[in-house]
C-alpha positions as CSV (number, residue, x, y, z in Angstrom):
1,X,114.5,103.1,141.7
2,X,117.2,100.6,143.6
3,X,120.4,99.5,141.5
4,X,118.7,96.3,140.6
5,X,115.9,98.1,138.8
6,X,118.4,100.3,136.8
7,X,120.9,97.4,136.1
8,X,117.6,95.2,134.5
9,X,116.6,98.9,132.8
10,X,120.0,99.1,131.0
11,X,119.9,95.6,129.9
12,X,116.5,96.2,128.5
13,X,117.6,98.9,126.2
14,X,120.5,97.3,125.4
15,X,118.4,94.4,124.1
16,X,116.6,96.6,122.2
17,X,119.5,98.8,120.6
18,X,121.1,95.3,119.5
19,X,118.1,94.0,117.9
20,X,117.2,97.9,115.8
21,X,118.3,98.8,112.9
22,X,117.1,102.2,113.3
23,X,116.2,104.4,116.4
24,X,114.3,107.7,116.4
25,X,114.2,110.1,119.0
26,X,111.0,112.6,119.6
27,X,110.4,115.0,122.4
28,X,107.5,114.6,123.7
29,X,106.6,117.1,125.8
30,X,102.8,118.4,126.0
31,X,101.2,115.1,124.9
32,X,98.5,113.7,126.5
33,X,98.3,109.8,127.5
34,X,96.1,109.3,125.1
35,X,97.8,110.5,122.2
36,X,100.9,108.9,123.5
37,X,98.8,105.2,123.2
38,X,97.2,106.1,120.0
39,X,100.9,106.5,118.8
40,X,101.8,103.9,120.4
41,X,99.5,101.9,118.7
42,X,100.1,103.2,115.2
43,X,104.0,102.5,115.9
44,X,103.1,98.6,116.5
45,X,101.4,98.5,113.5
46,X,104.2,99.6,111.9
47,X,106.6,97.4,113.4
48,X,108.2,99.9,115.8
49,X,108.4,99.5,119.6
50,X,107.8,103.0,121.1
51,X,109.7,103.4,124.8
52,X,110.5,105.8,127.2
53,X,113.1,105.3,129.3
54,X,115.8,108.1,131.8
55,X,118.0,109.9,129.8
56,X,120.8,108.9,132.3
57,X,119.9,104.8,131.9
58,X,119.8,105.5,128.2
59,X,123.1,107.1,127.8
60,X,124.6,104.3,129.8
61,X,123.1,101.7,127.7
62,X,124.3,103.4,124.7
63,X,128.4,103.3,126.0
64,X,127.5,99.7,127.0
65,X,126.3,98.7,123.8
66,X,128.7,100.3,122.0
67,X,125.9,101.2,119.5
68,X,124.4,104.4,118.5
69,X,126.3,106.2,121.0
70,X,126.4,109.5,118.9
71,X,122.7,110.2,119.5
72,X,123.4,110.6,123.6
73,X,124.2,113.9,122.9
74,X,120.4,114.6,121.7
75,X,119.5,112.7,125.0
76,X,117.8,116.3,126.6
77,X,114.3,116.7,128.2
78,X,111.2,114.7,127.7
79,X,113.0,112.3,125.2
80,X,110.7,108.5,123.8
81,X,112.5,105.8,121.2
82,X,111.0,104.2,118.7
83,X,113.1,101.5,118.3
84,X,112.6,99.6,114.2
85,X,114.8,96.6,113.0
86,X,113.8,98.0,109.7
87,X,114.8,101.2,108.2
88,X,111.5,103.1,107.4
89,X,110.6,103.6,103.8
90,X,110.5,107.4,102.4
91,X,106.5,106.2,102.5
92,X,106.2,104.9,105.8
93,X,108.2,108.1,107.5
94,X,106.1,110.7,105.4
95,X,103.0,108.6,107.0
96,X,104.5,108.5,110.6
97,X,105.4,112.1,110.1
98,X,102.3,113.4,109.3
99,X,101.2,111.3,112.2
100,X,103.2,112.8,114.2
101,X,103.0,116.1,113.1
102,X,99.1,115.5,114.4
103,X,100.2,114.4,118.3
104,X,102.0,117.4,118.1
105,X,105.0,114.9,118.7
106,X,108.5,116.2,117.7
107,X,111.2,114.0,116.1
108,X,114.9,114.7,117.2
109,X,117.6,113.2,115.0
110,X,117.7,109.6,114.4
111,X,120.2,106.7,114.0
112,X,120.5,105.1,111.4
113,X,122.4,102.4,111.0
114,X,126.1,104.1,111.8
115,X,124.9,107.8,110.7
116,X,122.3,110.5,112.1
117,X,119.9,111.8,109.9
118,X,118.8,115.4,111.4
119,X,116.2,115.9,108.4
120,X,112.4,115.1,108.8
121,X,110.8,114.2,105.3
């Protein structure tokens, strides 16, 4: 990936963190591809973009943006964002955690707002 690639990267996530209101984090390691578009799918429906993107062009994107920049620490291994511009309802994340819970998918803390929540309901 050339500079040019990474630069229109950055400015894609960046786009994305301005327009959220809420990003969650899930490790997804040992899911198929297609779980992954099943969830994918689901997330839509929902109203949430699923992404994956480099940890590194995240983090940079995050100290660009100036937003959410406390979840780069959580920024390890096989890291996707589901990026909302509406804060999930206690019923819509007990639905999209038992959906989860099914793809085997695991959520890392999220951003909310200005604060991280670190509990799954």
């Amino acid at each position: 990936m050339d500079r040019n690639e990474k630069s229109e990267i950055i400015s894609e996530i960046k786009e994305l963190l301005e327009s959220s209101s809420a990003v969650y984090l899930t490790d997804y390691h040992g899911i198929n591809v297609e779980d992954i578009s099943s969830l994918r799918t689901q997330f839509r429906n929902e109203g949430v973009q699923y992404r994956v993107f480099k940890n590194t062009l995240m983090k940079r994107a995050l100290k660009e943006s100036g937003k959410y920049e406390k979840i780069a620490d959580q920024l390890i291994g096989m890291t996707g964002f589901a990026f909302t511009t509406k804060i999930l309802s206690h019923q819509q994340k007990s639905s999209t955690n038992i959906l989860v819970i099914k793809k085997n998918l695991l959520l890392k803390p999220a951003m909310l707002r200005v604060s991280i929540s670190t509990e799954v309901s």
